[in-house]
C-alpha positions in Angstrom: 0.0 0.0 0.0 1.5 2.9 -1.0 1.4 6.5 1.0 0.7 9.6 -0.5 2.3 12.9 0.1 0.2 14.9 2.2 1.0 17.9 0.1 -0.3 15.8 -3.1 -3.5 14.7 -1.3 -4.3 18.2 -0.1 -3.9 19.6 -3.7 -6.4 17.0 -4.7 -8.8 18.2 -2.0 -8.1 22.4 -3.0 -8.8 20.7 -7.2 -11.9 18.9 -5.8 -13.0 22.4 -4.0 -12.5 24.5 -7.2 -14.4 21.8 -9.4 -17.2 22.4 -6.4 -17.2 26.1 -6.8 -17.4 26.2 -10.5 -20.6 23.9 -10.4 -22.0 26.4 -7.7 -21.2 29.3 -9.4 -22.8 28.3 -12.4 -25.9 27.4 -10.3 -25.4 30.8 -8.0 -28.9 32.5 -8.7 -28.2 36.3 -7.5 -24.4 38.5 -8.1 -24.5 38.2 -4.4 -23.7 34.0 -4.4 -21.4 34.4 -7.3 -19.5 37.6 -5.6 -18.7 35.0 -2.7 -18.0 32.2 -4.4 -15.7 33.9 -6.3 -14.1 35.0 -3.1 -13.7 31.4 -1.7 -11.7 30.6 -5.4 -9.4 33.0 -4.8 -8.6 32.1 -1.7 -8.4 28.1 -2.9 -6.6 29.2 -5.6 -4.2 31.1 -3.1 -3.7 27.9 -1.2 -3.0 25.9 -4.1 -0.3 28.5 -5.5 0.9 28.5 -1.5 1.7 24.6 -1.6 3.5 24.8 -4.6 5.8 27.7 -3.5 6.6 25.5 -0.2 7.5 22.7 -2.8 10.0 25.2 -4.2 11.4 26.2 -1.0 12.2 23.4 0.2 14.0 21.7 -2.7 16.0 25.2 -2.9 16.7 24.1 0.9 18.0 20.5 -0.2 19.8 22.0 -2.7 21.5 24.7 -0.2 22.1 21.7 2.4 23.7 19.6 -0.2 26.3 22.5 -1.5 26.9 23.2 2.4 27.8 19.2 3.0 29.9 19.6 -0.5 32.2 22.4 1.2 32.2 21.0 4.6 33.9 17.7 2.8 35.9 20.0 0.8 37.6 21.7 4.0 37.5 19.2 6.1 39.8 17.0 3.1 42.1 20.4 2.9 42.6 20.4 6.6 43.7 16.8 6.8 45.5 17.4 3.5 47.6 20.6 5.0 47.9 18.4 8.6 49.7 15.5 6.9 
């Protein structure tokens, strides 16, 4: 059985949300139900665009960790180097 990411399985919940508002919006009777409904897209749409910037943040953090471990190896090795 195989685990999904919880960042996957809330995008799927924010994409079954939008599909939800789009079907009520184009049932909304008055500009009043379509004014907040558009509101609550926005705001899923914010989250949505949220989880993918965290995505991007934290492989730039991987990426930052693995070029700090490259130049901790790379001064430790010239330290023993200049010992010896």
């Amino acid at each position: 059985m195989s685990k999904e990411n919880p960042s996957d399985v809330r995008k799927k919940d924010l994409d079954i949300m939008l599909s939800k508002l789009n079907a009520l919006e184009v049932s909304a009777g008055d500009n009043y139900q379509k004014s907040i409904i558009k509101i609550l897209r926005t705001l899923v749409e914010g989250q949505m665009h949220t989880l993918n910037e965290l995505e991007h943040f934290k492989k730039a953090i991987d990426l930052v960790t693995m070029q700090l471990f490259k130049v901790d190896n790379k001064v430790n090795s010239s330290l023993k180097n200049s010992v010896t």
